[in-house]
Residue frames relative to the residue before (quaternion, step in Angstrom):
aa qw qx qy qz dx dy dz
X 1.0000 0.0000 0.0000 0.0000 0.00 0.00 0.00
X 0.6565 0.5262 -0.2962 0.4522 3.74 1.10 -0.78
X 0.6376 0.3354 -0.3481 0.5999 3.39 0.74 -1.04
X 0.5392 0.5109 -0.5515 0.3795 4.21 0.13 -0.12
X 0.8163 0.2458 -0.2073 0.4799 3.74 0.36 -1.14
X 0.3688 0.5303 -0.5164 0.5622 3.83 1.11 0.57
X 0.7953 0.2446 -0.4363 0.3425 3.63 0.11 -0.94
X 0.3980 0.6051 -0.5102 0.4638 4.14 1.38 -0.69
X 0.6110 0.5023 -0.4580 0.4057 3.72 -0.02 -1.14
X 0.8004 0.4972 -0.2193 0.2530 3.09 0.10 -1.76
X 0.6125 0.4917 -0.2447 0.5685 3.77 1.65 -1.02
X 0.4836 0.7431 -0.2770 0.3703 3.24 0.84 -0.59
X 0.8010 0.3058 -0.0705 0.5099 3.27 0.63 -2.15
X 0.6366 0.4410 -0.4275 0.4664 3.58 1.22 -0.14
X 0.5297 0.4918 -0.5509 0.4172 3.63 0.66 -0.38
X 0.7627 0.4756 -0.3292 0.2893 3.54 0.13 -0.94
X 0.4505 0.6739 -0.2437 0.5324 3.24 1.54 -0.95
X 0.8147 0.2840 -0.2403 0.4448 3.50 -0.13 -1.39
X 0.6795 0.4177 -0.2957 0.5257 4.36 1.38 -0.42
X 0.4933 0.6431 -0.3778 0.4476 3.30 0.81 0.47
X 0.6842 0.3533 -0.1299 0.6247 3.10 0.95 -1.78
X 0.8073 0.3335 -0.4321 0.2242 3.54 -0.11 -0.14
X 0.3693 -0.7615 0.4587 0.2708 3.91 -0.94 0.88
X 0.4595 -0.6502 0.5650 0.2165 3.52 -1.32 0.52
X 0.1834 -0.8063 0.5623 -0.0129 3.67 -0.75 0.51
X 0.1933 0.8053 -0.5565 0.0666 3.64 0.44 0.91
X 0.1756 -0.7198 0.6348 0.2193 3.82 -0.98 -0.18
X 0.0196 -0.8691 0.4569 -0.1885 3.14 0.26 1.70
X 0.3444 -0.7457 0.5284 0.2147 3.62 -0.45 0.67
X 0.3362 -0.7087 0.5987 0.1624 3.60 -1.26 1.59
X 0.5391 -0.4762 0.6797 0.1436 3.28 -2.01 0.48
X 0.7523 0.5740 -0.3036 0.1115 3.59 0.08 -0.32
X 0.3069 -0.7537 0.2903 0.5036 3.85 0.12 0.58
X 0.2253 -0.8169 0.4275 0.3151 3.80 1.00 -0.97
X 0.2824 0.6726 -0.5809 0.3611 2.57 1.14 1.92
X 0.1975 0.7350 -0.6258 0.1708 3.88 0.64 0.67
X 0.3762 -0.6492 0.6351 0.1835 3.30 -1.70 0.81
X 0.6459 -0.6273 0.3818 0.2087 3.88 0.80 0.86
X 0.5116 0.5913 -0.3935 0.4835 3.50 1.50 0.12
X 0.4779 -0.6234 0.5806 0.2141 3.41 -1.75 0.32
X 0.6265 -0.5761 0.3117 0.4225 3.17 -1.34 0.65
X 0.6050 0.6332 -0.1820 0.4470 3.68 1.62 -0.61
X 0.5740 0.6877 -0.2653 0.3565 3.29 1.34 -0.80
X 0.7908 0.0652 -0.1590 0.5875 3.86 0.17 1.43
X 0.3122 0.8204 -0.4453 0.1767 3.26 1.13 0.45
X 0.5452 0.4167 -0.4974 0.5307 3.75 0.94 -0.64
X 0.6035 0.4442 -0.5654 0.3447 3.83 0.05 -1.52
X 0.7706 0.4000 -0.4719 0.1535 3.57 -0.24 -1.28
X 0.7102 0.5147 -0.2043 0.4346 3.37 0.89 -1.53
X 0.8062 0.3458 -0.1271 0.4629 4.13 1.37 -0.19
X 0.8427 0.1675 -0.0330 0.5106 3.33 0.62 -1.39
X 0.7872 0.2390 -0.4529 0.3438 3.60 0.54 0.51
X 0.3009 0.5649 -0.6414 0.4231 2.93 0.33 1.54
X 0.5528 0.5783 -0.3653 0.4759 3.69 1.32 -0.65
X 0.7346 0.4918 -0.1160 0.4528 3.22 0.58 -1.63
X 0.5549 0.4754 -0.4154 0.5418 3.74 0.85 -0.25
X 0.6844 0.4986 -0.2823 0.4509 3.55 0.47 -1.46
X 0.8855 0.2122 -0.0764 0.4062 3.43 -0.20 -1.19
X 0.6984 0.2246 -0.2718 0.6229 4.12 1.19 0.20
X 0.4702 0.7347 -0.4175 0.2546 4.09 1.06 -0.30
X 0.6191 0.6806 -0.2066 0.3329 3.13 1.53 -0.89
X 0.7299 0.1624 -0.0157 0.6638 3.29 1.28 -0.98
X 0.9060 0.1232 -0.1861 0.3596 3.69 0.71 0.22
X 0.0926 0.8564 -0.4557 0.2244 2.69 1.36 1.80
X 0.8358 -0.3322 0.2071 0.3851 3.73 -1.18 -0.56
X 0.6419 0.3905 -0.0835 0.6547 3.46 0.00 1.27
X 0.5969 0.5104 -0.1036 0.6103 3.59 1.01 -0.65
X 0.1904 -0.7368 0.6486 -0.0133 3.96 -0.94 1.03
X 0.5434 -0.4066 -0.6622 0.3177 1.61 -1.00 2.34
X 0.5134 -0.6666 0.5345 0.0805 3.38 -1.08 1.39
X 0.1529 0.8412 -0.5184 0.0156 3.83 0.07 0.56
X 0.1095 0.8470 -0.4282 0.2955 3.60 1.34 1.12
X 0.8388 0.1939 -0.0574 0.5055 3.18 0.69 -1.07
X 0.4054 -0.5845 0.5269 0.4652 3.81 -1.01 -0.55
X 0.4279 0.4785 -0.6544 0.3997 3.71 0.40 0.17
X 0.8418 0.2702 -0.3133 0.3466 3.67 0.30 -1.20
X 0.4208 0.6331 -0.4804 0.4375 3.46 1.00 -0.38
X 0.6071 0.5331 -0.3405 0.4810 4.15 0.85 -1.11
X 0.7245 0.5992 -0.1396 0.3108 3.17 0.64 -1.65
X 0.8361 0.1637 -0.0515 0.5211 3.43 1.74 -1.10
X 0.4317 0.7661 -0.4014 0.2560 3.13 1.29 0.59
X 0.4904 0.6028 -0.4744 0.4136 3.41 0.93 1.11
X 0.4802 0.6662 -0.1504 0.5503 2.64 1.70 -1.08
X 0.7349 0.5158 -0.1812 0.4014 3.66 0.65 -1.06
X 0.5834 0.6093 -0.1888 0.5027 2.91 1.44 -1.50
X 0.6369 0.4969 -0.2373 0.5395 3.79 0.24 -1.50
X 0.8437 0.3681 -0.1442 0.3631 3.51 0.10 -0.85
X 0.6128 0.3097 -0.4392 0.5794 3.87 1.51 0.19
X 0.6294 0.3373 -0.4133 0.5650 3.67 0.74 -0.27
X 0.5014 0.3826 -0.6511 0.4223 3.59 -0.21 0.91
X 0.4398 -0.6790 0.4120 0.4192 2.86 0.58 -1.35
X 0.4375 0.8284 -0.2481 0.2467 3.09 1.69 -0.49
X 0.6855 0.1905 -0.0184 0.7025 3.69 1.60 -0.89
X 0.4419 -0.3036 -0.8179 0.2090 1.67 -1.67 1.78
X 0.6066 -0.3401 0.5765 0.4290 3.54 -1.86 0.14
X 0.5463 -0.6751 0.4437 0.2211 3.39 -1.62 0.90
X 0.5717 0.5305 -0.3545 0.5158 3.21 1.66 -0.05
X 0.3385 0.6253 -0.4500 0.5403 3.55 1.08 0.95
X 0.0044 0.9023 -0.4269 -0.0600 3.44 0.03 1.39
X 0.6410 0.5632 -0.2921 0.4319 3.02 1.97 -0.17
X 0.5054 0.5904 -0.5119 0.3660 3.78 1.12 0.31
X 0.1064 -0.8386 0.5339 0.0209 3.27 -0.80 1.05
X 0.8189 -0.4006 0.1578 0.3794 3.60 -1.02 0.50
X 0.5312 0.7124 -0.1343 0.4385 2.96 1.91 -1.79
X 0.8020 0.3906 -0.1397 0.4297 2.80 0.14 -2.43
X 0.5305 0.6196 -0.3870 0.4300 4.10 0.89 -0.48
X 0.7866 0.3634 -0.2967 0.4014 3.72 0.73 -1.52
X 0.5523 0.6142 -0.4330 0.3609 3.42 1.30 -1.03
X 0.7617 0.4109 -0.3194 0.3860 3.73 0.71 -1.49
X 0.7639 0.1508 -0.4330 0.4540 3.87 0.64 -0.14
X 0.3128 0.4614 -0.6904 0.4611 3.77 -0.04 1.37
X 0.6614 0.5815 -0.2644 0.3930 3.92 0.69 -0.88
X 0.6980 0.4267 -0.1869 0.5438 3.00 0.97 -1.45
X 0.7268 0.5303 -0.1890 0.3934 3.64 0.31 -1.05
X 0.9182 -0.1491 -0.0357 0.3652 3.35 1.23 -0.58
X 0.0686 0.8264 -0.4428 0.3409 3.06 1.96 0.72
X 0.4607 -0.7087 0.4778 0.2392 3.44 -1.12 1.08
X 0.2965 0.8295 -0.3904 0.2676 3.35 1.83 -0.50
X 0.8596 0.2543 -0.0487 0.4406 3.28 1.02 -1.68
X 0.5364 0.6347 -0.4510 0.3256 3.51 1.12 0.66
């Protein structure tokens, strides 16, 4: 009976052995359009869940979608955030008629901008 389920064992581990090692070659046909934008599934993840709600509120007004510089998305938000930077520490943006930028909502976005892993 032992040397019966030794030899099953033994057919066993080569079947698996011998379908393991071997590879499959098909020449299937993809579905995709390859219109990806090259981003990860991580890529803007604070902005979404933190800072564009800031950036809608307090820059959406004048530099929404359609609208130069566009700050709608995080591609452009990435794209202009030097530009952004330079301009809230002047002081020049938001416009002072912006009653909803607050002291807060300023330090949080240039700590974001300045060093948010978003943009490494």
């Amino acid at each position: 009976m032992t040397k019966i389920l030794k030899t099953a064992a033994l057919i066993t581990l080569a079947t698996i052995a011998t379908s393991c090692g071997s590879s499959s070659s098909g020449s299937g046909t993809g579905t995709g359009t390859g219109t990806g934008t090259g981003t990860t599934a991580t890529d803007g993840a604070q902005y979404t869940s933190t800072y564009k709600a800031i950036i809608s509120t307090n820059c959406g007004g004048c530099h929404a979608s359609g609208t130069s510089p566009d700050l709608s998305t995080f591609t452009n938000v990435k794209t202009n955030r030097t530009a952004m930077l330079t301009q809230i520490n002047a002081g020049t943006m938001p416009p002072s008629k912006s009653s909803a930028w607050t002291t807060t909502d300023k330090a949080k976005l240039v700590e974001y901008l300045t060093n948010s892993t978003d943009f490494k």
